[in-house]
TILO-916691 format. One record per residue (C-alpha): residue in one letter; x, y, z. Coordinates in steps of 0.02 Angstrom, whole numbers, padded with zeros to 5 digits, always signed. Layout:
AXYZ;...
//
This chain:
X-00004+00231+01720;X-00089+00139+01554;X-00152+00260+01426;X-00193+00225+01254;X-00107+00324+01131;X-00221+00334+00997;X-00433+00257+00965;X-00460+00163+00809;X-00596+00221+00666;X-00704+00063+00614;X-00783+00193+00451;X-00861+00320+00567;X-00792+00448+00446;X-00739+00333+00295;X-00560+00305+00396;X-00525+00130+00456;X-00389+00153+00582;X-00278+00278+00643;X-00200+00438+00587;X-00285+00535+00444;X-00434+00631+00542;X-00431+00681+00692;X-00613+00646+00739;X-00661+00594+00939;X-00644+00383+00905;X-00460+00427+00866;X-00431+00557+01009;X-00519+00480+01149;X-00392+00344+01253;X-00412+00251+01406;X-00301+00337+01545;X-00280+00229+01704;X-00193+00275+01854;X-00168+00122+01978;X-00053+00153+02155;X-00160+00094+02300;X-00050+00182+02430;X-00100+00347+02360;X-00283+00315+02301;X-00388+00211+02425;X-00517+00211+02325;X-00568+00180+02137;X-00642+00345+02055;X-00690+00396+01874;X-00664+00544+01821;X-00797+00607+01688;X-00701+00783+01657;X-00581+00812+01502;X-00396+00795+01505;X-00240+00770+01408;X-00105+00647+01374;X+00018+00802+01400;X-00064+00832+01560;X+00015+00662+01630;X+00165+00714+01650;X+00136+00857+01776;X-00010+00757+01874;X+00154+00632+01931;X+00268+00755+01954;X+00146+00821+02079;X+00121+00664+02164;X+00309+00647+02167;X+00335+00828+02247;X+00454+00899+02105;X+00430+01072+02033;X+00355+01072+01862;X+00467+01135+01723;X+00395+01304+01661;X+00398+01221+01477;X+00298+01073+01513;X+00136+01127+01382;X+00016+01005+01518;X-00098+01037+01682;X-00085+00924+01826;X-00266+00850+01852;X-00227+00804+02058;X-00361+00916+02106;X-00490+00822+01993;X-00421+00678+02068;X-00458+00729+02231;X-00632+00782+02208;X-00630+00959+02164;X-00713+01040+02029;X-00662+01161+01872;X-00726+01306+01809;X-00731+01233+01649;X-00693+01103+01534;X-00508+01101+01475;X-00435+01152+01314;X-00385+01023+01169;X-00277+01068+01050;X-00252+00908+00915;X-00184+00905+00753;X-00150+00759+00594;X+00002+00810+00514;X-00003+00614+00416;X-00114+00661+00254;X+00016+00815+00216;X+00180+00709+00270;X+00107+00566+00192;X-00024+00603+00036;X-00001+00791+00013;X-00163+00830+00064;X-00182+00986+00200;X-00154+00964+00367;X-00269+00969+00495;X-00252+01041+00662;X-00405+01089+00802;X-00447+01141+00959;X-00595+01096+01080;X-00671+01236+01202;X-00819+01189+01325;X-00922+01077+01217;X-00872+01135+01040;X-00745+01072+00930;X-00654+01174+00783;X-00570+01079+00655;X-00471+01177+00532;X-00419+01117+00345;X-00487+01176+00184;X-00664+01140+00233;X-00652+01161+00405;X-00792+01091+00529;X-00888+01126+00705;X-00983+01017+00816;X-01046+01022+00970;X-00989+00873+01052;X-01118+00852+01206;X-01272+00881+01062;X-01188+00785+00930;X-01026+00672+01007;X-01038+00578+00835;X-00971+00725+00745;X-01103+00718+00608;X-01186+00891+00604;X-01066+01028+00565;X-01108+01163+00617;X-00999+01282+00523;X-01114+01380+00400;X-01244+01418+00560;X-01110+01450+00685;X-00984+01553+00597;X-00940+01686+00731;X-00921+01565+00853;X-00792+01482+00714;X-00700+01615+00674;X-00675+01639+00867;X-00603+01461+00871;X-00512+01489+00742;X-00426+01653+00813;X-00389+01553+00973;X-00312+01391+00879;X-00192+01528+00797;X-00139+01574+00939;X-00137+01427+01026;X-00015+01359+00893;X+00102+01505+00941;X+00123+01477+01102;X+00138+01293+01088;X+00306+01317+00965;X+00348+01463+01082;X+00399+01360+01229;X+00270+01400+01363;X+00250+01612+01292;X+00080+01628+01328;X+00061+01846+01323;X-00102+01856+01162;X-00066+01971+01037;X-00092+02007+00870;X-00009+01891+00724;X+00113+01965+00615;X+00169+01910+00452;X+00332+01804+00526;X+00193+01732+00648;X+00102+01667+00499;X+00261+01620+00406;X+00296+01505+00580;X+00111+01451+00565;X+00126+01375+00402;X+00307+01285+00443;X+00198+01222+00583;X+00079+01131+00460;X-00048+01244+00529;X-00095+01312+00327;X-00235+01442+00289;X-00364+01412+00150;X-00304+01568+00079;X-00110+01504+00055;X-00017+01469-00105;X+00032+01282-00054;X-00150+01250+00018;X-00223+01292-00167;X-00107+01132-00222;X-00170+01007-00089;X-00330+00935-00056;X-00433+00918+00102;X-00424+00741+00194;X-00607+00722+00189;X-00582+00714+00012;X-00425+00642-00016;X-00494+00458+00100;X-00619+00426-00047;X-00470+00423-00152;X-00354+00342-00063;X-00482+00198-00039;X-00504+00186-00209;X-00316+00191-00240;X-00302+00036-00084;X-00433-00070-00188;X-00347-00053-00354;X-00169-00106-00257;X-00273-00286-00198;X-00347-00295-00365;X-00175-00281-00460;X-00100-00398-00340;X-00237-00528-00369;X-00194-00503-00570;X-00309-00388-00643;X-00158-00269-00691;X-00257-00200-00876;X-00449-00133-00775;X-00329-00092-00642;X-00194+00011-00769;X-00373+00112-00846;X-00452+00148-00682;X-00282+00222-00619;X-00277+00328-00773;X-00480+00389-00767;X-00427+00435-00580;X-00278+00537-00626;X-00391+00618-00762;X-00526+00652-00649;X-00415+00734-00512;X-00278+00850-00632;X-00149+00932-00521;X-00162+00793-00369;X+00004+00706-00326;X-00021+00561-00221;X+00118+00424-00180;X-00024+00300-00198;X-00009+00351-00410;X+00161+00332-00401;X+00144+00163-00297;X+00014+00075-00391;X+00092+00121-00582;X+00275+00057-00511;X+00189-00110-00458;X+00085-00131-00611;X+00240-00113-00726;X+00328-00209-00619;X+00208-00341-00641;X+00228-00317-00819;X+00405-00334-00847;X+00425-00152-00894;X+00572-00116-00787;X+00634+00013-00845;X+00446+00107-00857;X+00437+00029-00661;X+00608+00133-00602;X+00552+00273-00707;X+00406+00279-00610;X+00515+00309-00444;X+00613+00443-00507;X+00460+00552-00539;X+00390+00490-00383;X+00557+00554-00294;X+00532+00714-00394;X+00381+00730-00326;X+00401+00697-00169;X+00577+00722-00111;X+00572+00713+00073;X+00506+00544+00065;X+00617+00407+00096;X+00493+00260+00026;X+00508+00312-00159;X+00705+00330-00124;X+00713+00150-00026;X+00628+00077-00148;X+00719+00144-00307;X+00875+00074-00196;X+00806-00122-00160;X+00752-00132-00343;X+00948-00073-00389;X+01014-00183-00275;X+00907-00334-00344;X+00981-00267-00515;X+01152-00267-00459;X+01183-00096-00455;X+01242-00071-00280;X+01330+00095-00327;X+01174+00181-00365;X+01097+00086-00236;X+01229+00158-00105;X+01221+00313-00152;X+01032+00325-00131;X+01044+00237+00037;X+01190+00373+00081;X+01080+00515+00026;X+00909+00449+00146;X+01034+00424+00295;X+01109+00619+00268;X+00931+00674+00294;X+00870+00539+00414;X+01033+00472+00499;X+00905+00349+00607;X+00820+00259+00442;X+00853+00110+00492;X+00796+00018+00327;X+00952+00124+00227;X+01095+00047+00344;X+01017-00126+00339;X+01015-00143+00150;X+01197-00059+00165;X+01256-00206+00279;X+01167-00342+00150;X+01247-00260+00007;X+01430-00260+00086;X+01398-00433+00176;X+01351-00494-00005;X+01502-00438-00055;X+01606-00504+00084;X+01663-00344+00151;X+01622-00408+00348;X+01681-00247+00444;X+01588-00127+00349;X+01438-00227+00353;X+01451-00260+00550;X+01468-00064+00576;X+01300-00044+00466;X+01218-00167+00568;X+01266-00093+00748;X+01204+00072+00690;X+01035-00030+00630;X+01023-00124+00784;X+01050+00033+00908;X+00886+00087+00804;X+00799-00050+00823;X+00854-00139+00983;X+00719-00303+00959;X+00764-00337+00780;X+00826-00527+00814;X+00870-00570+00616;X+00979-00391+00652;X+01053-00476+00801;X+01089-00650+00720;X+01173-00567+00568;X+01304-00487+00670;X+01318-00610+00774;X+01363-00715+00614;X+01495-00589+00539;X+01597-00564+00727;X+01609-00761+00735;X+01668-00756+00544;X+01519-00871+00490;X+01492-00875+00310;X+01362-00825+00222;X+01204-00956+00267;X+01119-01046+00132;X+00971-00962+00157;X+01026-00789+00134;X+01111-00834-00032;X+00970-00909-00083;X+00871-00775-00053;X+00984-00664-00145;X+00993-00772-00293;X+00806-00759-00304;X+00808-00576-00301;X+00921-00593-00410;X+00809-00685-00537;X+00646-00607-00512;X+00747-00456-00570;X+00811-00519-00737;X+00637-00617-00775;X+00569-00450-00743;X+00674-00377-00891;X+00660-00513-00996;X+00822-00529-00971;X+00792-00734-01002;X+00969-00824-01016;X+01041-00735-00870;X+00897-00789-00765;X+00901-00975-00814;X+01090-00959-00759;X+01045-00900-00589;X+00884-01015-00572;X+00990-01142-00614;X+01104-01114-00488;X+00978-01088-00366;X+00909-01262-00388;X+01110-01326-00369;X+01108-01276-00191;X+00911-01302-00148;X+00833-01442-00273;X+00680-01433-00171;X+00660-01238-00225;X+00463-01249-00337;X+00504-01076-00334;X+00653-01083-00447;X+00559-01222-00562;X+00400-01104-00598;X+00515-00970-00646;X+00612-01086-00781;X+00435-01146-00855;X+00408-00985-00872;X+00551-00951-00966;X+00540-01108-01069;X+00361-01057-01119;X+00404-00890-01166;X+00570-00969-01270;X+00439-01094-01371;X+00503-01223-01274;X+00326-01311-01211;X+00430-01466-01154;X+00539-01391-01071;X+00414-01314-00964;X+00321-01447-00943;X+00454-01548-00838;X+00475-01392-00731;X+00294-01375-00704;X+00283-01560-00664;X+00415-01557-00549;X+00331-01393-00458;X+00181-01527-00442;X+00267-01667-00370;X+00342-01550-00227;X+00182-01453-00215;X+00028-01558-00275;X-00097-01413-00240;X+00008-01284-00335;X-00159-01204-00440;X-00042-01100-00541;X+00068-01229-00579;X-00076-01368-00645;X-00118-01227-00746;X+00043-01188-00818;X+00051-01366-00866;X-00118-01364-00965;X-00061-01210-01054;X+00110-01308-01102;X+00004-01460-01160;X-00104-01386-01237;X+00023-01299-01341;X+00119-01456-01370;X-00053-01520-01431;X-00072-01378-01552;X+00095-01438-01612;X+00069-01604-01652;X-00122-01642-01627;X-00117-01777-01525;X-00273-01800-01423;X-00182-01882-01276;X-00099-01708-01227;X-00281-01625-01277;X-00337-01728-01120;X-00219-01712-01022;X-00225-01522-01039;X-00391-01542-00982;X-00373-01640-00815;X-00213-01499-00755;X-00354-01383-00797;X-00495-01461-00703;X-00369-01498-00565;X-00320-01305-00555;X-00495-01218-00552;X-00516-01380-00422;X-00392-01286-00310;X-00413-01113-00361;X-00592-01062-00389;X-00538-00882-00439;X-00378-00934-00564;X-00459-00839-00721;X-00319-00907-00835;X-00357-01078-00804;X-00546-01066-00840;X-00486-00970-01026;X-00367-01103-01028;X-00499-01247-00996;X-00613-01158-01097;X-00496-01161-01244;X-00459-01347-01236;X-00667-01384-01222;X-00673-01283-01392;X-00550-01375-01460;X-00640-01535-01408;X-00822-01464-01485;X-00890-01438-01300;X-00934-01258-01348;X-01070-01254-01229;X-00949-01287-01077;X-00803-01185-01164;X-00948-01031-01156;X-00967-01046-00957;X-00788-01057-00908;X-00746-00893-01037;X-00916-00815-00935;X-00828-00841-00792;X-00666-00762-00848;X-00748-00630-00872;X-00832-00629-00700;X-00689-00611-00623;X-00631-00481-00734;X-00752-00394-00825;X-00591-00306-00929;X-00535-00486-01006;X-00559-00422-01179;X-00483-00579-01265;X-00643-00666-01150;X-00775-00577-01226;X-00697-00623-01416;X-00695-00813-01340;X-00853-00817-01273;X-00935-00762-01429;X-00849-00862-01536;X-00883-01004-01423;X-01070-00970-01415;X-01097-00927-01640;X-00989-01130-01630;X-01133-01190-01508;X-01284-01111-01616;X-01327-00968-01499;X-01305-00835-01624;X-01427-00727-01512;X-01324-00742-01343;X-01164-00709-01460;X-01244-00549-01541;X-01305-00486-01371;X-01121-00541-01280;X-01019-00414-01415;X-01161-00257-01420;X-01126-00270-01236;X-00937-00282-01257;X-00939-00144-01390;X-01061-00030-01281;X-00923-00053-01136;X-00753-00096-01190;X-00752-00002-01383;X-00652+00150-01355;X-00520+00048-01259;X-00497-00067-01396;X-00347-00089-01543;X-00385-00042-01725;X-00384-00240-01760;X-00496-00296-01614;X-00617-00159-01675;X-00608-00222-01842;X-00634-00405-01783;X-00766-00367-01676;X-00858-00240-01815;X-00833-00406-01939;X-00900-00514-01813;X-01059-00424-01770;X-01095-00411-01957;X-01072-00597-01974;X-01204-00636-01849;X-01344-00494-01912;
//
């Protein structure tokens, strides 16, 4: 027997994938029986059944009694040729957008041709008219809804009732049970705080985009959007919020606003395990395995089979050399997950009394200094970089990091030996070419020699080379052609800053400044009305006041 267990949405409905709606290019699978000893011939059938009704169809073929329980049908006899009455009953339901987003859950049943989906805006279609699912039919056919939705009531009952099939009325523990079921009522208390799916997809597409855009860099148009959506949608919890403004602080170096984030997303939403996992791996990499523990401990009371919680459990007690707790965290792990080989390999290490490998303490010791870098917590991070690049010279890793901190002590020679050495093991390292121009460029500022001036303009040149889309090296390059009196060159590499994003407010002061220097007073004046039309109310008190002074400047 192959069967498929779920279809895949290519945007039908605005859903790409699996999970969220339960429209017919999720719910329709292959189904293939193959046993040429018991079917001679090869025969499609073009009648409607179920995954659950599987299950009895072999037992029949296998001549054992079906238990009463089992919710399936056996389809043998359509098998064989013979006909039915009618089509079957579907009952489906989506219980991801509630477990997952908050949003209501969706359930649904399918009778003959038509198809009931319940949520807050619940639909109907008529799948042989319209198998598409694009007219619904709700408003014209509401009898014929409410009917449906009578019999998915029901149906719900008797599915949680272990095979009870008697009808009769609901009473107010049946609706309780309905509503534990995810099965919620548009008239409910908790319904009134969720949203419908069809709804909540345009958001959480929105919410997707923003997560590539702040990985790509654009953290500040990234930071406003998320707060316009939050405005737009008051009352709406979604993990994505919670996701996206722990990342963006993250990215920041606001630590502490970054964990804060996860306790209110754990507050929020405190039968998750991500926000909990999370707050626990970003302890750990802090060195706060207590906490850490005791978060782990508190997702593995709930979920005793989260596999995640015992693994970071073994890697805190293995970091701390404490072997025979970590080898009992990892059996339990590996019992979970049976094909996890770097599970297997780790215990394998600990019951031969290996040591810890290089690679793992590496690995550690980066964590380790992302953390502190992340809290500005400088000195303790050039310690640990440092002793990264003792065991692992080859690390560019480790040598981008201390530039970083070099750059951000003053120290713009410093950071430009790291940033050379990043080169020289990586020559097509955009970030770091760029990193070097910056530090030249500074050290230029500092002494005005034109040799660094030039150089800072070939790492530049060399970095957009590699990375068309590296914003800070075009405002970089575009700062150095300035400083040369190419003004007309400096204005197309700031125009392309802001290209890439439109939010670079220090871009839009550079590119007019750049353009008034080159004689185009009228391309200036029109840049910053544009700028000021867009970007005013988002602005400081002094970058209004520079950009008010500016504008008078040119009239």
């Amino acid at each position: 027997v192959v069967a498929g267990d779920h279809g895949e949405a290519f945007g039908e409905h605005k859903e790409f994938g699996h999970g969220i709606f339960c429209y017919e290019e999720s719910l329709r699978v292959p189904l293939l029986l193959h046993c040429p000893a018991r079917f001679a011939k090869r025969r499609t059938i073009d009648r409607r059944v179920n995954l659950a009704d599987v299950l009895p169809t072999l037992l029949h073929y296998l001549e054992i009694d079906c238990p009463e329980a089992v919710q399936g049908k056996s389809f043998h006899n359509l098998i064989a040729g013979e006909k039915e009455e009618r089509p079957r009953d579907v009952y489906f339901e989506s219980r991801f957008g509630m477990e997952s987003n908050n949003w209501a859950p969706i359930s649904g049943w399918i009778r003959g041709s038509h198809k009931y989906i319940a949520s807050l805006e619940p639909e109907l279609y008529d799948l042989e008219k319209d198998p598409g699912e694009s007219d619904n039919l709700l408003r014209r056919q509401g009898v014929l809804a409410r009917e449906l939705d009578r019999g998915l009531r029901r149906r719900i009952l008797e599915l949680s009732a272990g095979g009870r099939t008697e009808r009769r009325a609901l009473s107010a523990d049946d609706l309780a049970s309905l509503k534990t079921l995810g099965y919620i009522s548009a008239a409910s208390a908790r319904s009134r705080e969720m949203i419908d799916a069809k709804q909540g997809i345009e958001l959480y597409a929105r919410i997707e985009q923003l997560k590539e855009q702040a990985k790509a860099g654009n953290t500040a148009p990234v930071e406003e959007e998320l707060g316009r959506l939050r405005d737009a949608h008051p009352g709406v919890q979604l993990p994505g919020f919670y996701e996206l403004e722990f990342s963006l602080r993250k990215r920041a170096g606001r630590m502490d606003e970054a964990l804060a984030t996860l306790e209110k997303a754990i507050a929020a939403f405190p039968d998750q395990e991500l926000f909990k996992m999370m707050l626990a791996a970003e302890l750990h990499a802090r060195g706060e395995l207590e906490r850490a523990r005791g978060l782990c401990r508190e997702i593995l009371g709930r979920n005793p089979r989260f596999a995640a919680a015992l693994i970071l459990l073994g890697d805190m007690s293995r970091a701390q050399e404490q072997r025979v707790q970590a080898a009992a965290c990892y059996r339990q792990a590996l019992e979970i997950e049976p094909q996890n080989t770097r599970l297997r390999k780790l215990l394998s290490d600990l019951e031969s009394g290996a040591p810890v490998s290089r690679d793992e303490r590496l690995a550690g010791l980066e964590r380790r200094a992302r953390a502190l870098v992340a809290e500005n917590r400088l000195n303790e991070a050039r310690d640990v970089l440092e002793e990264i690049l003792k065991l692992a010279p080859e690390r560019a890793g480790a040598h981008v990091d201390l530039g970083t901190i070099a750059s951000r002590s003053g120290d713009f020679a410093g950071a430009l030996g790291h940033f050379q050495e990043v080169v020289r093991l990586d020559p097509n390292h955009a970030l770091a070419h760029c990193n070097m121009g910056i530090a030249l460029f500074n050290l230029y500022r500092r002494d005005m020699d034109p040799v660094r001036l030039q150089r800072a303009l070939e790492s530049f040149d060399r970095a957009v080379g590699l990375d068309p889309r590296l914003g800070i090296a075009f405002d970089g390059r575009g700062a150095v052609l300035m400083a040369l009196g190419e003004n007309d060159r400096a204005a197309g590499d700031f125009a392309r800053v802001i290209e890439l994003d439109p939010g670079a407010l220090n871009a839009h002061f550079n590119l007019a400044y750049a353009l008034i220097n080159a004689g185009h007073r009228d391309e200036a004046w029109a840049v910053l009305i544009r700028f000021k039309e867009e970007h005013y109310s988002k602005l400081s008190a002094g970058d209004r006041n520079e950009l008010d002074r500016l504008l008078a400047e040119i009239q």
